[in-house]
CHARMM-style PDB file with segment names, atoms N, HN, CA, C and O in Angstrom:
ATOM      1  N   UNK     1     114.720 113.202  84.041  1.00  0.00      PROA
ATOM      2  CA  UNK     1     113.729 112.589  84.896  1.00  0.00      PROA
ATOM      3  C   UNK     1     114.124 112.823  86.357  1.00  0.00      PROA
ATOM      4  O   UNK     1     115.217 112.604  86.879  1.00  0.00      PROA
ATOM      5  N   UNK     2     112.896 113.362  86.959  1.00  0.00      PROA
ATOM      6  HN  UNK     2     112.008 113.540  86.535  1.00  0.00      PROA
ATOM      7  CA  UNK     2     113.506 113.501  88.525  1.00  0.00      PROA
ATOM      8  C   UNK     2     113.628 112.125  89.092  1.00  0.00      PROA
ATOM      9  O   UNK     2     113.129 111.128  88.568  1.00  0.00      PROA
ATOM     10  N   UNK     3     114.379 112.135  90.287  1.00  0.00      PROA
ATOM     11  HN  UNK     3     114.783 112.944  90.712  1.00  0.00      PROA
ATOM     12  CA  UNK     3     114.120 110.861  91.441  1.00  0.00      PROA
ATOM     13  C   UNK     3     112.891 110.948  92.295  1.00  0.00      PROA
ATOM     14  O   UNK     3     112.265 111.942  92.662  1.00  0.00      PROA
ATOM     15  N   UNK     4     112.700 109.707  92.518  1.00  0.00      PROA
ATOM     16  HN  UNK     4     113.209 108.900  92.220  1.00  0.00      PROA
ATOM     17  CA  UNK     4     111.267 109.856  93.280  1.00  0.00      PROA
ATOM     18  C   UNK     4     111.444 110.780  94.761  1.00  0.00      PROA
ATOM     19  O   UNK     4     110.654 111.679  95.051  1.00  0.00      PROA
ATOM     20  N   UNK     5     112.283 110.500  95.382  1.00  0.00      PROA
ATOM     21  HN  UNK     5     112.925 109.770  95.147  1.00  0.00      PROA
ATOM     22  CA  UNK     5     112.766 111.464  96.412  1.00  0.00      PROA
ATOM     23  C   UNK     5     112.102 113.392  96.457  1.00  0.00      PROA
ATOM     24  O   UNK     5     111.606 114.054  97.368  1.00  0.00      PROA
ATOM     25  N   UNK     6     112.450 113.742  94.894  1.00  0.00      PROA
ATOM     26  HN  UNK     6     112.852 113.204  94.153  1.00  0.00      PROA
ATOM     27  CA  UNK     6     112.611 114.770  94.489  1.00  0.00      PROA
ATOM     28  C   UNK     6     110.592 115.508  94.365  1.00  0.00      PROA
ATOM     29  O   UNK     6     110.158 116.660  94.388  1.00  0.00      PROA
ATOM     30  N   UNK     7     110.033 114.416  94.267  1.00  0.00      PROA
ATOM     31  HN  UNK     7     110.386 113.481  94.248  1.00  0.00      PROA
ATOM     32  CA  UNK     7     108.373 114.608  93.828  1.00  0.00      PROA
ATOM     33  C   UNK     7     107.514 114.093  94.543  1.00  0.00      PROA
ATOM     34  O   UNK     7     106.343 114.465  94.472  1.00  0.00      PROA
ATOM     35  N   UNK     8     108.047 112.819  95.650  1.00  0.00      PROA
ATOM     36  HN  UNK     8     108.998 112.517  95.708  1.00  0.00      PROA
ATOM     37  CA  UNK     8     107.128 112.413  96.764  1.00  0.00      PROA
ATOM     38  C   UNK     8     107.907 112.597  98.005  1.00  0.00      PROA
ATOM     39  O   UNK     8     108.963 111.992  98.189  1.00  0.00      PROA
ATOM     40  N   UNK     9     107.276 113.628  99.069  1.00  0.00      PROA
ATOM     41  HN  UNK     9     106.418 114.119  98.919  1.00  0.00      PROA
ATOM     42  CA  UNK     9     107.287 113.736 100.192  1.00  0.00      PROA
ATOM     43  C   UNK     9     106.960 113.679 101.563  1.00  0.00      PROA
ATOM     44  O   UNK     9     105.778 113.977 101.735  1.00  0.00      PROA
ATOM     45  N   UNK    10     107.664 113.362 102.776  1.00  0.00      PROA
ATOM     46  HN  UNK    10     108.624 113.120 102.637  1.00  0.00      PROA
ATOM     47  CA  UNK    10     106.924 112.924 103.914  1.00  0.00      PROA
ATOM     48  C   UNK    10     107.068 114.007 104.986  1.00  0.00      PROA
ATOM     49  O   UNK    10     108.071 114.320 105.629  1.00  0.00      PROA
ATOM     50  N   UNK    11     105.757 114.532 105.025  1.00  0.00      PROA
ATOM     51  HN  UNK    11     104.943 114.278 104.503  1.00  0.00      PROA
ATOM     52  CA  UNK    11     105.946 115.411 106.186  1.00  0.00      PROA
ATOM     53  C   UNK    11     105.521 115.296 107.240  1.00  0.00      PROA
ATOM     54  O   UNK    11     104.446 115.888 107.145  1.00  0.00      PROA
ATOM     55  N   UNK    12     105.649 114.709 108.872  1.00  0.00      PROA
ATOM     56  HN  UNK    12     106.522 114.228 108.949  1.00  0.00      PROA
ATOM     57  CA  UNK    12     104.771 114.379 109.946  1.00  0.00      PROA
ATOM     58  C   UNK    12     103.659 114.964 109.945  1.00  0.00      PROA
ATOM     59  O   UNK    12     102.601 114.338 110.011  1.00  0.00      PROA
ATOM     60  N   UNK    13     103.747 116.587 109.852  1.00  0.00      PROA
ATOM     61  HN  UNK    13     104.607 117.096 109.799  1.00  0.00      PROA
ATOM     62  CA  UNK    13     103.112 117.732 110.403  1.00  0.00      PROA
ATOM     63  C   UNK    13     102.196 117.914 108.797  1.00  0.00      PROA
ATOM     64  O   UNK    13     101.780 119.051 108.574  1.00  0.00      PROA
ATOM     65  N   UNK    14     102.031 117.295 108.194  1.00  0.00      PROA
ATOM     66  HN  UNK    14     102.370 116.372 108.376  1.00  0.00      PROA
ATOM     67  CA  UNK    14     101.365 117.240 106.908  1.00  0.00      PROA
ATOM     68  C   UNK    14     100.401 116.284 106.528  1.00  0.00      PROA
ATOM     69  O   UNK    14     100.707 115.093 106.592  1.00  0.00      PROA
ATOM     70  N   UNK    15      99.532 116.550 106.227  1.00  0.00      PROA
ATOM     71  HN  UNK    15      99.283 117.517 106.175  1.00  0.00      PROA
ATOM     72  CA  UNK    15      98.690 115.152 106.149  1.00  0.00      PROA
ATOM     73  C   UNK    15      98.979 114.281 106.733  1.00  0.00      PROA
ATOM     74  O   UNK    15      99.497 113.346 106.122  1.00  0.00      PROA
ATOM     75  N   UNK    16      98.790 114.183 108.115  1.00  0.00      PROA
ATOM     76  HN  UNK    16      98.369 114.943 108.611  1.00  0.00      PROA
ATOM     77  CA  UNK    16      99.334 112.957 108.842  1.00  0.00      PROA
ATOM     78  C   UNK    16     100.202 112.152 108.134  1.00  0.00      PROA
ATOM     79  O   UNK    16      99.967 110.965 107.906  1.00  0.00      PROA
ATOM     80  N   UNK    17     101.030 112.641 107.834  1.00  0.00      PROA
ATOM     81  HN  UNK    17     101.221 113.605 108.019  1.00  0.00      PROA
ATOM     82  CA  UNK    17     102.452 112.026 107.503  1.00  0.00      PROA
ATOM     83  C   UNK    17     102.299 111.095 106.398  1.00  0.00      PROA
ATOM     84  O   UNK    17     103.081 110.146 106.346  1.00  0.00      PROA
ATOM     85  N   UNK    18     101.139 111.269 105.245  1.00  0.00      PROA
ATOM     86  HN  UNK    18     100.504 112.040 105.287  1.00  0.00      PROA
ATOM     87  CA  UNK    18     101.070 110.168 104.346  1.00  0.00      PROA
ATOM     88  C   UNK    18     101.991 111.385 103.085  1.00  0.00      PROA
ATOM     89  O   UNK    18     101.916 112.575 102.780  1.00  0.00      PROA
ATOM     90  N   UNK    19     102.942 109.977 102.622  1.00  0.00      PROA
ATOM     91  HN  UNK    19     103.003 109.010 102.870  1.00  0.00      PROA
ATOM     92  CA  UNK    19     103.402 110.991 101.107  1.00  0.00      PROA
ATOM     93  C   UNK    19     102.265 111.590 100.710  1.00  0.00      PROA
ATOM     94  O   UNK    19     101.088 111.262 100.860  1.00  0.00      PROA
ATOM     95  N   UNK    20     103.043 113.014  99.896  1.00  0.00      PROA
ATOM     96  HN  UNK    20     103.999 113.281  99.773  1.00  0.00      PROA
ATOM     97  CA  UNK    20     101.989 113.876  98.961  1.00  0.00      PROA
ATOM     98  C   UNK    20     103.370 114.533  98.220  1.00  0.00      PROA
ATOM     99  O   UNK    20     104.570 114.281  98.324  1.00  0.00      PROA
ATOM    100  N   UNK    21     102.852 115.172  97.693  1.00  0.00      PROA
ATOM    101  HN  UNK    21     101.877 115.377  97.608  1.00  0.00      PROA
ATOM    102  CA  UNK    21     103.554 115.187  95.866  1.00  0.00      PROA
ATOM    103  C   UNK    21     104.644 116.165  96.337  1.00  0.00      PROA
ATOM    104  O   UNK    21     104.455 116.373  97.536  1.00  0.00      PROA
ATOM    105  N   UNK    22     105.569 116.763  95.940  1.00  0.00      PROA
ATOM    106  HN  UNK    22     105.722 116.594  94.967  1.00  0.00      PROA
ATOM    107  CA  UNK    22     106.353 117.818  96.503  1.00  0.00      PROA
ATOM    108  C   UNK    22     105.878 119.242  97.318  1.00  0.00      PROA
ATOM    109  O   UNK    22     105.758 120.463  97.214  1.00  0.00      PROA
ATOM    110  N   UNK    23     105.739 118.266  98.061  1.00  0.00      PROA
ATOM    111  HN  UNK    23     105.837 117.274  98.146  1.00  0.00      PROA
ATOM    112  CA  UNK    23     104.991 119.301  99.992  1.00  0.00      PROA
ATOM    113  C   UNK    23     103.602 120.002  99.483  1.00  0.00      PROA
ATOM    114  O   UNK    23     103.076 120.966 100.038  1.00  0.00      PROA
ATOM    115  N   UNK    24     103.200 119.449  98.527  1.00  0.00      PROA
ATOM    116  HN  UNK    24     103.628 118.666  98.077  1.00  0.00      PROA
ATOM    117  CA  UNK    24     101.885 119.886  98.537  1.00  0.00      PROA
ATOM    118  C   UNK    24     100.795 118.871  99.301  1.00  0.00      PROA
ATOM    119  O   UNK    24     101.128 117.852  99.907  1.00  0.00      PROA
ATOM    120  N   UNK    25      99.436 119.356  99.148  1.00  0.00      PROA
ATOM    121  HN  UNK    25      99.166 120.183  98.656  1.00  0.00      PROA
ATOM    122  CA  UNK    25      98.795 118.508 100.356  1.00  0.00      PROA
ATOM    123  C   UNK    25      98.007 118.276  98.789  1.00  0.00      PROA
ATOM    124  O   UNK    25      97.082 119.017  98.455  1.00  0.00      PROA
ATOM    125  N   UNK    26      98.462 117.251  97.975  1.00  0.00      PROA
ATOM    126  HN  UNK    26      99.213 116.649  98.246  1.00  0.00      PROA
ATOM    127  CA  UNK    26      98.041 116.364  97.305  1.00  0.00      PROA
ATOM    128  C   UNK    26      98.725 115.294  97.487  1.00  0.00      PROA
ATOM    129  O   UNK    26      99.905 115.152  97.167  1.00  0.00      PROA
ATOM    130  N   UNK    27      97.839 114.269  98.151  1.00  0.00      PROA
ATOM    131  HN  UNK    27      96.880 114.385  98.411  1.00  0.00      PROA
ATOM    132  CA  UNK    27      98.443 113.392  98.430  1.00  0.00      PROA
ATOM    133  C   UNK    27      99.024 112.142  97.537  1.00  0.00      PROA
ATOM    134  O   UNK    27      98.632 112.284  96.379  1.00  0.00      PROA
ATOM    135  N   UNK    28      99.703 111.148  97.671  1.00  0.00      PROA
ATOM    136  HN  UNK    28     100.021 111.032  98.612  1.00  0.00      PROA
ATOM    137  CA  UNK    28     100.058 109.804  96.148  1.00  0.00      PROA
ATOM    138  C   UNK    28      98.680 109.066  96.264  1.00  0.00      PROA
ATOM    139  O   UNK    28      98.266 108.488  95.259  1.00  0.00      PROA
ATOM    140  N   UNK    29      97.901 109.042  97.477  1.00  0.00      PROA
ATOM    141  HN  UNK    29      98.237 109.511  98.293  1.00  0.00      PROA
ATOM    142  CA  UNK    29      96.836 108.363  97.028  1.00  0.00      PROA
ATOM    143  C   UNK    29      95.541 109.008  96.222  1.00  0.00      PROA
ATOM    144  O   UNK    29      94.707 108.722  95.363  1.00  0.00      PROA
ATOM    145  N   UNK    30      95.907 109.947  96.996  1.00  0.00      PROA
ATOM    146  HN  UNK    30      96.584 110.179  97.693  1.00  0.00      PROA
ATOM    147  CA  UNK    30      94.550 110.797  95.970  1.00  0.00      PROA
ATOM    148  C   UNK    30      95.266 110.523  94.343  1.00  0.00      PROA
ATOM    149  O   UNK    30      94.498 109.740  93.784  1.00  0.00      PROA
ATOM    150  N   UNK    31      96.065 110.763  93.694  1.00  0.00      PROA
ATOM    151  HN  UNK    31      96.688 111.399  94.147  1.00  0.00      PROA
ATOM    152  CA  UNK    31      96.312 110.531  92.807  1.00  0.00      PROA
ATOM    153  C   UNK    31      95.860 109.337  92.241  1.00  0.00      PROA
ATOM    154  O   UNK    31      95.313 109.221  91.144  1.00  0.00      PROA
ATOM    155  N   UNK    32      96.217 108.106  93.366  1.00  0.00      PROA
ATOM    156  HN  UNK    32      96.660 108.201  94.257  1.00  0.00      PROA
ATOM    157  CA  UNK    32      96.057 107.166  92.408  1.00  0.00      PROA
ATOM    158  C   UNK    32      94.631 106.801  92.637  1.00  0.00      PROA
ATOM    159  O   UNK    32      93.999 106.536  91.614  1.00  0.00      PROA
ATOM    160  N   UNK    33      93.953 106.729  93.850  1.00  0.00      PROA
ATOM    161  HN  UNK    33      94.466 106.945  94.681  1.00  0.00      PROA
ATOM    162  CA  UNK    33      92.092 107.146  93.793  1.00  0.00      PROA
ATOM    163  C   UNK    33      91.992 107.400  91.886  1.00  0.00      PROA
ATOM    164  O   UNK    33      91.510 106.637  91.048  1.00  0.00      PROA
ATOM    165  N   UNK    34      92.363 108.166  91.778  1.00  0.00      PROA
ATOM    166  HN  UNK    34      92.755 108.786  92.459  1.00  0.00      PROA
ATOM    167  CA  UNK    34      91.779 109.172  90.346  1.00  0.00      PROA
ATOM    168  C   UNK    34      91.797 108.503  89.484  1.00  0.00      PROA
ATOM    169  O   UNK    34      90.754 108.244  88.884  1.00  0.00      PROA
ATOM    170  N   UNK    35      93.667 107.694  88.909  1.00  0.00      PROA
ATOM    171  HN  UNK    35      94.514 107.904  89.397  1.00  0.00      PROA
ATOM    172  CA  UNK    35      93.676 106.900  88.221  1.00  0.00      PROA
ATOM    173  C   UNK    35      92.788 105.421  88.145  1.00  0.00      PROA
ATOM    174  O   UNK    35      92.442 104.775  87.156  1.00  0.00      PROA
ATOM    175  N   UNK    36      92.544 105.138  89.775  1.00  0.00      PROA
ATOM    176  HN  UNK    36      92.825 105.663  90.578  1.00  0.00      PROA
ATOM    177  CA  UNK    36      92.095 103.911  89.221  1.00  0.00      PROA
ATOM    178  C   UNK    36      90.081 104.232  89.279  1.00  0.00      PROA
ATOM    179  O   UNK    36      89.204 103.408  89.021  1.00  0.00      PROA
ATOM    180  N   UNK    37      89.963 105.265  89.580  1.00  0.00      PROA
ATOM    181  HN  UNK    37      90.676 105.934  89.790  1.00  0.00      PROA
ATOM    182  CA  UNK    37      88.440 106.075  88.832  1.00  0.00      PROA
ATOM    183  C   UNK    37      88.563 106.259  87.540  1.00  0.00      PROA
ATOM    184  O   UNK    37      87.801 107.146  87.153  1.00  0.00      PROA
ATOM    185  N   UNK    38      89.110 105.861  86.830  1.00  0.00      PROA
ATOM    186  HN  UNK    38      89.728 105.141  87.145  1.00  0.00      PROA
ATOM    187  CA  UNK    38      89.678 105.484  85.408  1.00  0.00      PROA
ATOM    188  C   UNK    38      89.769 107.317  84.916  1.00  0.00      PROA
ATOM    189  O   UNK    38      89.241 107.408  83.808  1.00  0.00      PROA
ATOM    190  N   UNK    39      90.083 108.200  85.229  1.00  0.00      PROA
ATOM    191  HN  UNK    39      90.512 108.126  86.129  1.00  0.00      PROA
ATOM    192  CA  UNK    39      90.837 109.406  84.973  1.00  0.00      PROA
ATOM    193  C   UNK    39      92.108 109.168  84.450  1.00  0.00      PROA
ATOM    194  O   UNK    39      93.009 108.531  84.996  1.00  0.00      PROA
ATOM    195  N   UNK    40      92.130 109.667  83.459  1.00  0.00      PROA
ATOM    196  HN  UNK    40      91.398 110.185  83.015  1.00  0.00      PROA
ATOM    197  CA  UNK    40      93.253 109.687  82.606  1.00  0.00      PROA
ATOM    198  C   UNK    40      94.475 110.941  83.045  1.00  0.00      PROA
ATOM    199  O   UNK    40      94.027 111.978  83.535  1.00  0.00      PROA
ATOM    200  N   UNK    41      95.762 110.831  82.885  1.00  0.00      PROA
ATOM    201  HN  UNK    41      96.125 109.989  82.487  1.00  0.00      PROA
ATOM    202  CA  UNK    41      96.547 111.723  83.059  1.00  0.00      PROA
ATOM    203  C   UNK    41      96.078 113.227  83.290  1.00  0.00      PROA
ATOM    204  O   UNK    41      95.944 114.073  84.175  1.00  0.00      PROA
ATOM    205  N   UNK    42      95.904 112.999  81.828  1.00  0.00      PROA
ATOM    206  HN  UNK    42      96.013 112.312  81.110  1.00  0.00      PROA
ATOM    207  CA  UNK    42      95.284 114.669  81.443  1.00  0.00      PROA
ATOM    208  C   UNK    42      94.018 115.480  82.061  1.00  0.00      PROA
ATOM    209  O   UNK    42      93.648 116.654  82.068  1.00  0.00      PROA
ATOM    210  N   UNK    43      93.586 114.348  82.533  1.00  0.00      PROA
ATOM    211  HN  UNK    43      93.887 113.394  82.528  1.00  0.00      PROA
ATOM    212  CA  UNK    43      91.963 114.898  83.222  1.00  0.00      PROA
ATOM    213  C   UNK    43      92.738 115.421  84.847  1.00  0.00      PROA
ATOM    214  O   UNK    43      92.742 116.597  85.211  1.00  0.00      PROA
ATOM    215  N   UNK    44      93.268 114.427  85.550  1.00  0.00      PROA
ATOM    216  HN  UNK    44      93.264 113.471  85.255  1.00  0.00      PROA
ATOM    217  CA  UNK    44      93.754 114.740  86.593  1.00  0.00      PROA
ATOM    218  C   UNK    44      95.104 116.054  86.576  1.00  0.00      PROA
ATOM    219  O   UNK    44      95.075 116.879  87.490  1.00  0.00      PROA
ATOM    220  N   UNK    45      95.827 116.119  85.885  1.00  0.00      PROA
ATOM    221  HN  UNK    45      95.851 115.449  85.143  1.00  0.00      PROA
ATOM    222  CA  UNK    45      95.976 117.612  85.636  1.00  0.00      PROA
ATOM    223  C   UNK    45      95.490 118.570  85.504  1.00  0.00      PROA
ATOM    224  O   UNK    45      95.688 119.603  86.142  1.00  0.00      PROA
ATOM    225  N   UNK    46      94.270 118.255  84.058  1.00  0.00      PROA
ATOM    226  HN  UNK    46      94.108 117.415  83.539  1.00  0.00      PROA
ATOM    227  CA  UNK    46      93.154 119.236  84.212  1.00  0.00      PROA
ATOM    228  C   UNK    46      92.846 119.993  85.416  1.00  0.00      PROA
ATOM    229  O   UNK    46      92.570 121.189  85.514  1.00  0.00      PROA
ATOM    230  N   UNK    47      92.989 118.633  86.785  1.00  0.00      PROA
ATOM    231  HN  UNK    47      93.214 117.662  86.705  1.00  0.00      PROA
ATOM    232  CA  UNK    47      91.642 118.678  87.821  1.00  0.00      PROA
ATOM    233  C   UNK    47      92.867 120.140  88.597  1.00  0.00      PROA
ATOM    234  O   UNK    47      92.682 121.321  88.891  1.00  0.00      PROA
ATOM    235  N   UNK    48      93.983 119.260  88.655  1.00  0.00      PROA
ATOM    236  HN  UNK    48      94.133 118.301  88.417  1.00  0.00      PROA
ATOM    237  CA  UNK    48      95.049 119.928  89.840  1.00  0.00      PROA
ATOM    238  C   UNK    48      96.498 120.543  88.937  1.00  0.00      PROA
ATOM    239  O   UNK    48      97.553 119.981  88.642  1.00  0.00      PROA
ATOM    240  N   UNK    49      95.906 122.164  88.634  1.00  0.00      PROA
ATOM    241  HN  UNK    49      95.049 122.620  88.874  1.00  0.00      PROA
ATOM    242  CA  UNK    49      97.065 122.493  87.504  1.00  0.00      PROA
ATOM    243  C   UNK    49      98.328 122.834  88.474  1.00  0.00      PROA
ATOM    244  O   UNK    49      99.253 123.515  88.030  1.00  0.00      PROA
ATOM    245  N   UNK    50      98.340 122.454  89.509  1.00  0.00      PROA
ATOM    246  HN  UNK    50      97.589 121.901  89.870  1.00  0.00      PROA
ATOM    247  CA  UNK    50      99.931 122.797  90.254  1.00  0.00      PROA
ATOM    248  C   UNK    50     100.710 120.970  89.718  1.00  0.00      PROA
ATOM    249  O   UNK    50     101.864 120.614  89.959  1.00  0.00      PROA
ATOM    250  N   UNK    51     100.107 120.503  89.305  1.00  0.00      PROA
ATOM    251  HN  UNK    51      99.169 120.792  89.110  1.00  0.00      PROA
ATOM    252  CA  UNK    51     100.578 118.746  89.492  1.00  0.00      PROA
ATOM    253  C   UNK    51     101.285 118.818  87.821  1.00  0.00      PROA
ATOM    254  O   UNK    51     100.597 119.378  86.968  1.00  0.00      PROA
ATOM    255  N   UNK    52     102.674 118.232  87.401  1.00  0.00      PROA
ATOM    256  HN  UNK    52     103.234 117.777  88.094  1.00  0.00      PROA
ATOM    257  CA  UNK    52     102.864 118.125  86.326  1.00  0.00      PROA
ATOM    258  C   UNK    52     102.885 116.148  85.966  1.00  0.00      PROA
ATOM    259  O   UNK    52     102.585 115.250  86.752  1.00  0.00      PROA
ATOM    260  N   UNK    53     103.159 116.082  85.120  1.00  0.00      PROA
ATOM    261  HN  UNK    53     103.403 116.812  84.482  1.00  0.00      PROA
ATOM    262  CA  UNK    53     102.977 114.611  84.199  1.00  0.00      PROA
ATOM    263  C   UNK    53     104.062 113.568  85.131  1.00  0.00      PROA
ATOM    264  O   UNK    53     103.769 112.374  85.056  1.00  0.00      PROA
ATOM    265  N   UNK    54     104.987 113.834  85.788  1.00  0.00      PROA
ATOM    266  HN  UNK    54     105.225 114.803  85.849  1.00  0.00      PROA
ATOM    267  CA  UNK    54     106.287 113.116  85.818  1.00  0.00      PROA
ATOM    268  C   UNK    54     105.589 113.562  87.558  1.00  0.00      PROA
ATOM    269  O   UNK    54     106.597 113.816  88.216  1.00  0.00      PROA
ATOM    270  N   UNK    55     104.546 113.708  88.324  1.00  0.00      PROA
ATOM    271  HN  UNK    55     103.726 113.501  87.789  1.00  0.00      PROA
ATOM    272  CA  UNK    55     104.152 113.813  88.901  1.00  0.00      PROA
ATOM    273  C   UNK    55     102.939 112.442  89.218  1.00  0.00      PROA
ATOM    274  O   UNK    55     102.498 112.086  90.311  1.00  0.00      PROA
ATOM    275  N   UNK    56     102.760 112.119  88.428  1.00  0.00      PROA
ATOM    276  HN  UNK    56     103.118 112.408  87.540  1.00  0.00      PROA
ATOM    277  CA  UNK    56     101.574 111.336  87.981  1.00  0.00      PROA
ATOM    278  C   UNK    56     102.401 109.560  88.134  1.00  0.00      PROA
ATOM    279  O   UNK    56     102.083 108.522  88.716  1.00  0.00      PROA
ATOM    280  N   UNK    57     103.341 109.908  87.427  1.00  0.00      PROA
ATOM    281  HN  UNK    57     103.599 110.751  86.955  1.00  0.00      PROA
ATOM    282  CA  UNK    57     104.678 108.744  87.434  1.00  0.00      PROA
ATOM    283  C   UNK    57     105.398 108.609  88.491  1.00  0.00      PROA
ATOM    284  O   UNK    57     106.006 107.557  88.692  1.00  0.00      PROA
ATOM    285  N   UNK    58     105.432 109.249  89.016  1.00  0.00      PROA
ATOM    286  HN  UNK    58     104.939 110.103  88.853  1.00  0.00      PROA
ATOM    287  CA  UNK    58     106.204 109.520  90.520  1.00  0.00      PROA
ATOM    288  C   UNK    58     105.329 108.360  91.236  1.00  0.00      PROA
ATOM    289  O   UNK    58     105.531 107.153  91.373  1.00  0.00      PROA
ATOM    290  N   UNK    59     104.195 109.282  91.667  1.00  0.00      PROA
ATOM    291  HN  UNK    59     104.031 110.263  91.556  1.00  0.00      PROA
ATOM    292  CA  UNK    59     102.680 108.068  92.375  1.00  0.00      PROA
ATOM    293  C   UNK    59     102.905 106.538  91.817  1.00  0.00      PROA
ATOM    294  O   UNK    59     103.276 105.575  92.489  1.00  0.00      PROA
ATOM    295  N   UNK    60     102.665 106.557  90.762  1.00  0.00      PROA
ATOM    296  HN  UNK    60     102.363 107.339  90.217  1.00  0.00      PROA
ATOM    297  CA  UNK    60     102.711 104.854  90.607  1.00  0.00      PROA
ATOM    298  C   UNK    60     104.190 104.505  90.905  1.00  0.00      PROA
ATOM    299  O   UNK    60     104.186 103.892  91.973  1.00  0.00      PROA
ATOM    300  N   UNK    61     105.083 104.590  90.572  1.00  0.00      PROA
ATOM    301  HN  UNK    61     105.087 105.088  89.705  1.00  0.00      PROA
ATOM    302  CA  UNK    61     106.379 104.619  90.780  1.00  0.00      PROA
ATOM    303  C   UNK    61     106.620 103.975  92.320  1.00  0.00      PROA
ATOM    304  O   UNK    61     107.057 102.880  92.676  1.00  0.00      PROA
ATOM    305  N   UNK    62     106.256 104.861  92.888  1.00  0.00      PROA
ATOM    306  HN  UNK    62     105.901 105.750  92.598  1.00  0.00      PROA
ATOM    307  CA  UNK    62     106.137 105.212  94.652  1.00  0.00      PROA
ATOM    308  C   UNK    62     105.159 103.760  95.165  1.00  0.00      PROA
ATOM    309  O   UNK    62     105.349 103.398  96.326  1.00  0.00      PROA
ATOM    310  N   UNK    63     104.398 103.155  94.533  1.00  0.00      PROA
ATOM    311  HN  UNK    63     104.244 103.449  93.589  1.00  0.00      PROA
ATOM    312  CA  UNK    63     103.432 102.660  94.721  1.00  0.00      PROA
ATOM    313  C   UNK    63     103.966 101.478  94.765  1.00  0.00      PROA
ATOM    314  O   UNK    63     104.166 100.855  95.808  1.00  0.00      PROA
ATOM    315  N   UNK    64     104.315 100.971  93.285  1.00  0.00      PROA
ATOM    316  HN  UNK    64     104.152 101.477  92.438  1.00  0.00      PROA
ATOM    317  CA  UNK    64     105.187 100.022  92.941  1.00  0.00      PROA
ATOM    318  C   UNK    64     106.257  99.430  94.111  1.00  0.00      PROA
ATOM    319  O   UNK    64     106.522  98.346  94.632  1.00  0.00      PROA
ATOM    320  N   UNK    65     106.651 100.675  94.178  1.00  0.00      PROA
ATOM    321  HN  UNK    65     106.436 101.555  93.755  1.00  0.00      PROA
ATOM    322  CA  UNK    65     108.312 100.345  94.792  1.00  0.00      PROA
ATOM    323  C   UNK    65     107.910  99.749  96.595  1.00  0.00      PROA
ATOM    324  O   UNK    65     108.370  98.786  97.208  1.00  0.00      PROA
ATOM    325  N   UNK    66     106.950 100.730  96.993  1.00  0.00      PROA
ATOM    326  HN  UNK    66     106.576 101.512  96.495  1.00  0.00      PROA
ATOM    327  CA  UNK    66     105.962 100.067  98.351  1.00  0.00      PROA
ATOM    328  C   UNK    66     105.504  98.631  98.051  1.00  0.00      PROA
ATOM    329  O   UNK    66     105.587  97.820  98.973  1.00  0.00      PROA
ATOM    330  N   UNK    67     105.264  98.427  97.451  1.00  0.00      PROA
ATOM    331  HN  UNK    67     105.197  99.086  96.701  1.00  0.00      PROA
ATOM    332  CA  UNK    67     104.361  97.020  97.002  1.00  0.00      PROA
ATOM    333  C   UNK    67     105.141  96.166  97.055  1.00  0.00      PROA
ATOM    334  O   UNK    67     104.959  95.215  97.815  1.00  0.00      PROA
ATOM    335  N   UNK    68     106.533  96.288  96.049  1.00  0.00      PROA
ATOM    336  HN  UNK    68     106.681  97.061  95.432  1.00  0.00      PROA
ATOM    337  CA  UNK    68     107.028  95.095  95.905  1.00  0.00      PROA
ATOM    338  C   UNK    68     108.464  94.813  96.741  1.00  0.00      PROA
ATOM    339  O   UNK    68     109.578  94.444  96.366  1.00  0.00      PROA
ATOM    340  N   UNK    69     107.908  95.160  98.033  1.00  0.00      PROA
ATOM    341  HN  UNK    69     107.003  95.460  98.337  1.00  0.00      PROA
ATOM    342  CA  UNK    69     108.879  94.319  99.415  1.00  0.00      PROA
ATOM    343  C   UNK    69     107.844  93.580  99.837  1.00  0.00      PROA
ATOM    344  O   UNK    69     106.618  93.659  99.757  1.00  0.00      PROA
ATOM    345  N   UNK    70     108.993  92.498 100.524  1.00  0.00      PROA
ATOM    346  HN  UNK    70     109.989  92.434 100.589  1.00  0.00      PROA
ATOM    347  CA  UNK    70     108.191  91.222 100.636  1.00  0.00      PROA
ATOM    348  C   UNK    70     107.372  91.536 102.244  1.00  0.00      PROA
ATOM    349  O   UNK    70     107.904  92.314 103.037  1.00  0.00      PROA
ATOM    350  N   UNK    71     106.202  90.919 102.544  1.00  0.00      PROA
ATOM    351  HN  UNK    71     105.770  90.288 101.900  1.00  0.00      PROA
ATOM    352  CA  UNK    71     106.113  91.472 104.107  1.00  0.00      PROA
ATOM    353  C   UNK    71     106.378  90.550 104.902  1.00  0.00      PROA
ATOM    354  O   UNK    71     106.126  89.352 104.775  1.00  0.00      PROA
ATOM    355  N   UNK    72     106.922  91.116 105.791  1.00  0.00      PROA
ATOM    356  HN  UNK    72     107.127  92.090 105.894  1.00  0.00      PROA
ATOM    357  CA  UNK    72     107.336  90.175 107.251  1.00  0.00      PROA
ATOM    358  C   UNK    72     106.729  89.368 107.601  1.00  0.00      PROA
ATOM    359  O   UNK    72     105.793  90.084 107.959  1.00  0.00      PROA
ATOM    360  N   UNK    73     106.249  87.931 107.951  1.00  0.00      PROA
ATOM    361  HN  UNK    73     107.009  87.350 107.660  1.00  0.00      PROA
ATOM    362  CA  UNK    73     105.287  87.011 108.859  1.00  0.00      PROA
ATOM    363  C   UNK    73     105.768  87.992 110.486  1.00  0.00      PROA
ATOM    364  O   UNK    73     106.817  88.362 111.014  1.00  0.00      PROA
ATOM    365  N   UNK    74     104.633  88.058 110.714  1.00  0.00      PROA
ATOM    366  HN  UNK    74     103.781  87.757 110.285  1.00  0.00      PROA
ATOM    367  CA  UNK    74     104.035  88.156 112.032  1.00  0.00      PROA
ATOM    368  C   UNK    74     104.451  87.285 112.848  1.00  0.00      PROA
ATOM    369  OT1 UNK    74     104.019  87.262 114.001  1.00  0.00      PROA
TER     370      UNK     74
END
């Protein structure tokens, strides 16, 4: 299993600097857009055959791990 490091990347000069999958300009949200358009794994591979499965896991992964810090009061 890769590290998330290894499959989500930040490039300034890249999609305005939002992660996308290993330096491709697919971004983690477009991914998860898809999933929660209720697209299944396989369809969204279908869609983007450069993207593999542990690609797909990465995104939520990535998502997760954003989510669950606590946020600062203002």
């Amino acid at each position: 299993m890769a590290i998330l490091t290894d499959r989500i990347t930040v490039n300034p000069k890249q999609c305005g600097g939002r992660p996308c999958i290993r330096g491709m300009r697919i971004r983690v949200t477009d991914v998860l857009d898809l999933l929660a358009a209720d697209l299944t794994a396989e369809q969204i591979l279908a869609e983007h055959p450069d993207l593999e499965s542990e690609d797909i896991r990465a995104c939520l992964r990535f998502a997760s791990e954003r989510l669950n810090h606590p946020v600062l009061a203002a």
